[in-house]
C-alpha positions in Angstrom: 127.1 169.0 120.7 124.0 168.4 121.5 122.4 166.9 117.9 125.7 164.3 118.1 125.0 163.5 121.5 121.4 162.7 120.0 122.7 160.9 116.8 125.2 158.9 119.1 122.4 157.7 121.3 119.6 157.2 118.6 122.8 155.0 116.6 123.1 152.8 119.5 119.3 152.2 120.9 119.4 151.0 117.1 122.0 149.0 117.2 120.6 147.4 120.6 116.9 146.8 119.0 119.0 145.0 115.9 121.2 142.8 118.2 118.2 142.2 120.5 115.5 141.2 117.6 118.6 139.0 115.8 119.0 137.4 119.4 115.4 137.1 119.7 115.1 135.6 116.4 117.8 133.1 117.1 116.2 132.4 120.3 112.6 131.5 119.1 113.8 129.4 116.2 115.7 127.4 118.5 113.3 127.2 120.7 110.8 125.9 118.3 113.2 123.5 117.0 114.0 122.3 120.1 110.6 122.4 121.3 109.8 120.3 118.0 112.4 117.7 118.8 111.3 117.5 122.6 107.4 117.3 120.8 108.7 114.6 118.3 110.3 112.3 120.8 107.7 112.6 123.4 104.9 111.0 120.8 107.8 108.5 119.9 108.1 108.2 123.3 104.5 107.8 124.0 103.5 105.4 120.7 106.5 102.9 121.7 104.8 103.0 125.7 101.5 102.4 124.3 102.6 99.5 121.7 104.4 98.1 124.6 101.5 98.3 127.0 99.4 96.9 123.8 101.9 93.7 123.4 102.4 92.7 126.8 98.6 93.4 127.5 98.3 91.4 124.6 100.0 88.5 125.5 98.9 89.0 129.4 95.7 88.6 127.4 96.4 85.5 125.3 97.9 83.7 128.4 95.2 84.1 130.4 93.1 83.0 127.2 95.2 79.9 127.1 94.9 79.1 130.4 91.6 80.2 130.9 91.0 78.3 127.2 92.7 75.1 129.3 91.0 75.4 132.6 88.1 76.1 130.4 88.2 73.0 127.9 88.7 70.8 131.1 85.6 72.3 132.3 84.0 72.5 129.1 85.0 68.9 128.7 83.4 68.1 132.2 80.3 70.0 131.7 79.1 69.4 128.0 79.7 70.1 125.1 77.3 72.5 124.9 79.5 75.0 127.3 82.4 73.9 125.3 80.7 75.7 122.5 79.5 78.3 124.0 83.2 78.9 125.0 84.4 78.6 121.8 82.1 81.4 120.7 83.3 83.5 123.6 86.8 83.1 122.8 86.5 84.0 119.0 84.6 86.7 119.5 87.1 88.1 122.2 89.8 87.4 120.1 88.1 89.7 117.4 87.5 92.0 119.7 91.2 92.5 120.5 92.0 92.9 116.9 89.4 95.1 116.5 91.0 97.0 119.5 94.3 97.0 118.4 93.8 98.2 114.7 92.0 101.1 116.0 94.3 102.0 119.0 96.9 102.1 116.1 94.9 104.3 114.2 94.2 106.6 116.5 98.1 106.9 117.6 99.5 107.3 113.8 95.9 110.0 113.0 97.1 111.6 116.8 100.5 111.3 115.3 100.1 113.3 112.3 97.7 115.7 113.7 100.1 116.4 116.1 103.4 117.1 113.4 100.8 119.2 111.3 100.3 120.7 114.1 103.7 121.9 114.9 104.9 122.3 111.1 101.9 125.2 111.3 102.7 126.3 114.6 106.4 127.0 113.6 105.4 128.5 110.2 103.1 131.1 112.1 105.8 132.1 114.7 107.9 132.5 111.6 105.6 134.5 110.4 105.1 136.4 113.1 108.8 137.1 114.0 109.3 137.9 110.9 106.2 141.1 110.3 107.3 142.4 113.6 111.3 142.6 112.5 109.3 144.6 109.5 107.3 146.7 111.4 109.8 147.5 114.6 112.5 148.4 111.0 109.7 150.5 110.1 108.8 151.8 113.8 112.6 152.6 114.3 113.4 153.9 110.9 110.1 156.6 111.2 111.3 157.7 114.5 114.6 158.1 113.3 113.2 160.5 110.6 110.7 162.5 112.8 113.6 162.9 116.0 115.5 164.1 113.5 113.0 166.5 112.0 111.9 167.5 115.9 116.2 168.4 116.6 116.4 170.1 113.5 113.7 171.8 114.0 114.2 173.0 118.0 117.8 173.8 116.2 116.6 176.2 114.4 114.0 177.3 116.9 116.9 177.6 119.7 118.8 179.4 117.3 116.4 182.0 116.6 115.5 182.6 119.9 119.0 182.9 121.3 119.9 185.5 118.1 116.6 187.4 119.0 116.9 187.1 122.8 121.0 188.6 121.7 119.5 191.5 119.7 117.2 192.7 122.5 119.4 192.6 125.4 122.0 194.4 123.2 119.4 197.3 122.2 118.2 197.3 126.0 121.8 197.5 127.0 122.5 199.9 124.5 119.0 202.1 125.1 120.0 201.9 129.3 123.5 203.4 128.5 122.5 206.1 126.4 119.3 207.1 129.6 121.8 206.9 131.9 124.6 209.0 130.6 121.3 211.2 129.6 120.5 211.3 133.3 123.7 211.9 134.6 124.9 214.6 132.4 121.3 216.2 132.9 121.9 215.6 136.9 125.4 217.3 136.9 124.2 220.0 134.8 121.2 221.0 137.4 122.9 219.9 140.3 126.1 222.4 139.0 123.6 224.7 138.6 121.6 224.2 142.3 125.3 224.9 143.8 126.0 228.2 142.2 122.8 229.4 143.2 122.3 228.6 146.3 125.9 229.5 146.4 125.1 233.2 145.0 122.0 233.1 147.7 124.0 232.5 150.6 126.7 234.8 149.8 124.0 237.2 149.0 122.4 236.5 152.6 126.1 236.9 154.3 126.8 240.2 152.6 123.6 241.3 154.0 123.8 239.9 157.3 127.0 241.5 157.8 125.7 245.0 156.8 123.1 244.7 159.1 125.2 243.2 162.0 127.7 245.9 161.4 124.9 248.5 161.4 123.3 247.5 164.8 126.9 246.9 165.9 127.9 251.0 165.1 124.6 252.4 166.4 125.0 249.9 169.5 128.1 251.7 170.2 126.7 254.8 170.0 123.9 253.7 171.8 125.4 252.4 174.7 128.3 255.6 174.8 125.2 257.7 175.4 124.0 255.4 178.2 127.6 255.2 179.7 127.1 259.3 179.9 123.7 259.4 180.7 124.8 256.7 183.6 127.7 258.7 184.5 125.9 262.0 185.1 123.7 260.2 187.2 126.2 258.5 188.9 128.2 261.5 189.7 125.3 263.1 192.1 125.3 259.6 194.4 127.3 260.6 197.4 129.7 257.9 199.2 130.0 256.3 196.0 133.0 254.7 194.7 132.8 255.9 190.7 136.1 254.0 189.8 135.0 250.7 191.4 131.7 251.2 189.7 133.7 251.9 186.3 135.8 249.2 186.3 132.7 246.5 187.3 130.7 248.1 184.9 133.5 248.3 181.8 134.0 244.8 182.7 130.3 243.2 182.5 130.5 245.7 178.8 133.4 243.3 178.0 132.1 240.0 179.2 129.0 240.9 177.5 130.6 242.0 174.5 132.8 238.8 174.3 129.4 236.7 174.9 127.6 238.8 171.8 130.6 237.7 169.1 131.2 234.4 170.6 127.2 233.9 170.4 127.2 235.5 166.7 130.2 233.4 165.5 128.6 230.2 167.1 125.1 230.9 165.6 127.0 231.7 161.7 129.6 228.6 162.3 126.6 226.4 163.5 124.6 228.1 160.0 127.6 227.5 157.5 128.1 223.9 159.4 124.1 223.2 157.9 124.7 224.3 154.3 128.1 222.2 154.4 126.1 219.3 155.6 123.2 220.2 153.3 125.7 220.1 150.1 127.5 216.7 151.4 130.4 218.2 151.9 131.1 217.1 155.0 129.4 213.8 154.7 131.4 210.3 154.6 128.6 209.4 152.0 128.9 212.6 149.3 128.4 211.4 146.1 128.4 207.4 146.8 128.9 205.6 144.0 125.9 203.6 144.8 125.7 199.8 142.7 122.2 200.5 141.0 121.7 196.7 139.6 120.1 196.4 143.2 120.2 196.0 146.9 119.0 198.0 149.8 121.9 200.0 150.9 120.6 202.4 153.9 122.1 206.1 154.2 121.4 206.9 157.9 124.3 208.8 158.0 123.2 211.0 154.6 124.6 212.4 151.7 124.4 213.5 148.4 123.4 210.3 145.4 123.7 211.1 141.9 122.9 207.4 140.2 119.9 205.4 140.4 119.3 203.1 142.8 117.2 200.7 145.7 117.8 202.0 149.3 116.2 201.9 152.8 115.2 205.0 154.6 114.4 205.6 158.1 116.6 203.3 159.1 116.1 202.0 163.1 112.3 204.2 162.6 114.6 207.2 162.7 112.9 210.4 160.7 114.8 211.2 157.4 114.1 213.9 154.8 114.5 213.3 151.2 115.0 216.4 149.0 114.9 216.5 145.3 118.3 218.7 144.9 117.1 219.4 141.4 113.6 220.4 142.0 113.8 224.4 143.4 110.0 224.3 144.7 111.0 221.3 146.8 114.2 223.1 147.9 112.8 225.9 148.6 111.0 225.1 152.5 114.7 223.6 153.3 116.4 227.1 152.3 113.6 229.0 154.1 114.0 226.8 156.8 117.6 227.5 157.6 117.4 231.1 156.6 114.6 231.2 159.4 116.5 229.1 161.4 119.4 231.8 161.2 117.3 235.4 161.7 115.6 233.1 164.6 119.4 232.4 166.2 120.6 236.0 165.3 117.3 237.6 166.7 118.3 238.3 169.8 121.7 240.0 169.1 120.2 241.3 165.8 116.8 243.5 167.2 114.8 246.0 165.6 117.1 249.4 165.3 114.6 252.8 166.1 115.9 255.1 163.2 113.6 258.2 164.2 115.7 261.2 164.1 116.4 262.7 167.8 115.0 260.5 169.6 116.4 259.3 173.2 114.6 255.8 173.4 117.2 253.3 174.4 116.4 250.1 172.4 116.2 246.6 174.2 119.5 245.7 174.9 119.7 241.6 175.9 122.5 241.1 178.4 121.7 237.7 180.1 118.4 237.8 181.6 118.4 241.3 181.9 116.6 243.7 179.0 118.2 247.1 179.1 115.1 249.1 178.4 114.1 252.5 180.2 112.9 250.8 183.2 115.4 248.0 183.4 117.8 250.8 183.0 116.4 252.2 186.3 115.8 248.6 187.8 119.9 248.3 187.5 120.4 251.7 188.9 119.2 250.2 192.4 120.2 247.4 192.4 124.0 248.9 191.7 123.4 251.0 194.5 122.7 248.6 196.9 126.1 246.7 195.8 128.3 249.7 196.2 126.8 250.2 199.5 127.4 246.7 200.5 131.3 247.0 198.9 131.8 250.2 200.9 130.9 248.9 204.2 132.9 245.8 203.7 135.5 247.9 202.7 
């Protein structure tokens, strides 16, 4: 479309220069023939003025002669003969004079004449000329830019048309190339990211088996524990006189059950609160797991997190709010996170979870953390009086 939109215009700036240099042709030759004409009857013009001024100078001339010739002979005739002569002479010569005069004013108009239609005969042939080697060269002008616009578009033709076909065949291998990285990348992401979740799944079941060994081992030797403190409390109890034992008994089985009810509520709360993390950790409770994020660009943010398995622009820290990025595939990166909430975990179960004393026979109580208060030896003691005091309070109120 383009190369006949081109031709079109290149045919008619042609056809404009022919019907303007034909027009302008035209133009000058009637120009110079009118100008000719115009020339032609001005000299006529100007020859049949000058003869006319000559002729009725001329006669202006002999009347004045005559009279003068008249006035002159009667003066002539009254002076002498001698002026009459003399006048005679005068008038002769004058008279020659005027002839003279005449013959060369005629000359000098039919030489100025001629001159003048020489003149304009070469004039007009030159313009001719002229008009006629310009036609020849504007042809040749317009006929050599024809040819050399016509090389230059076939030429940019061919030059477009390579460059679109290459520019075709390296988008299309780029495109193709991108596709085969990506679905490289994203197989080889599933695959390790597959492989991340079964292991950190086998890790954390491994941890829970062995957190609930432990928790049901310090759970049973609690028990035991605290069934030889109930007796060792009782026996001591029984030698307190004015004591109420069953009042005692039921205040004290019910701080064991409050307590008790505190220690699984705290343990489930700390292990709910711990398998909430690794849920979050995975994106399984995120809005955002696995986005199907639009990797041609943008800056989507993820302040509220998740799991991303394409490539992609985003913004981080969104509102100067701290953000952790962890390479899910990269195990030496993953592993701080994992220590962190295993740490995190032992750190919440610590208190419930202590140290269990496995030397044989011994009587040591270990800490036991109800509240504020650690049941050691001496807080064992501490509670001892301070119980005391309360029964005798509940007696005498009583």
């Amino acid at each position: 479309e383009t190369g006949a939109s081109i031709g079109t215009w290149v045919t008619d700036r042609v056809t404009d220069f022919t019907t303007w240099a034909t027009n302008t042709k035209t133009a000058v030759g009637t120009w110079v023939t009118e100008t000719g004409a115009s020339i032609g009857t001005w000299v006529t013009d100007r020859v049949t003025d000058f003869t006319s001024f000559a002729t009725e100078t001329y006669n202006k001339i002999i009347t004045w002669v005559t009279d003068a010739k008249t006035a002159v002979g009667t003066w002539v005739t009254e002076t002498g003969a001698s002026i009459g002569t003399w006048v005679t002479d005068r008038v002769t010569n004058f008279t020659n004079f005027v002839s003279t005069t005449k013959e060369k004013i005629s000359g000098w108009v039919t030489d100025t004449k001629t001159k003048f239609g020489d003149w304009v005969t070469s004039t007009k042939e030159k313009i001719s000329d002229w008009v006629t080697n310009t036609k020849e060269k504007i042809s040749d002008w317009v006929t050599n830019t024809k040819t050399k616009f016509g090389d230059w578009v076939t030429s940019t033709k061919e030059k477009i048309s390579g460059w679109v076909t290459s520019t075709k065949e390296k988008v299309t291998s780029w495109s193709t190339a991108t596709k085969e990285k990506l679905s490289s990348w994203v197989t080889d992401t599933k695959s390790k990211i597959s492989t991340w979740a079964t292991d950190t799944k086998s890790k954390i079941s491994s941890w829970a088996t062995d957190a609930k060994s432990k928790i049901s081992t310090w759970a049973t030797d609690t028990a035991g524990k605290i069934s030889t403190w109930w007796t060792n409390c009782k026996s001591k109890f029984d030698s307190f006189k004015d004591v109420s034992f069953s009042s005692w008994c039921s205040d004290t089985l019910s701080t064991l059950s409050d307590w008790a009810s505190d220690v699984w509520s705290t343990v489930k709360d700390k292990v709910g609160s711990a398998i909430d993390k690794v849920k979050e950790l995975l994106g399984l409770n995120s809005q955002n797991s696995n986005i199907n994020v639009n990797v041609s660009g943008g800056s989507a943010g993820h302040a509220t997190g998740g799991v991303f398995n394409r490539e992609h622009w985003a913004r981080f820290a969104e509102g100067n709010k701290a953000e952790a990025i962890i390479p899910l595939e990269n195990e030496s990166a993953m592993q701080p996170f994992v220590d962190a909430v295993s740490n995190g975990l032992t750190a919440s179960l610590a208190p419930i979870v202590a140290s269990i004393n496995t030397n044989n026979g011994s009587n040591n109580l270990q800490p036991l953390y109800v509240g504020t208060l650690v049941a050691d030896e001496r807080g064992l003691k501490e509670l001892e009086r301070k119980m005391q005091i309360i029964r005798v309070k509940e007696d005498r109120r009583g």
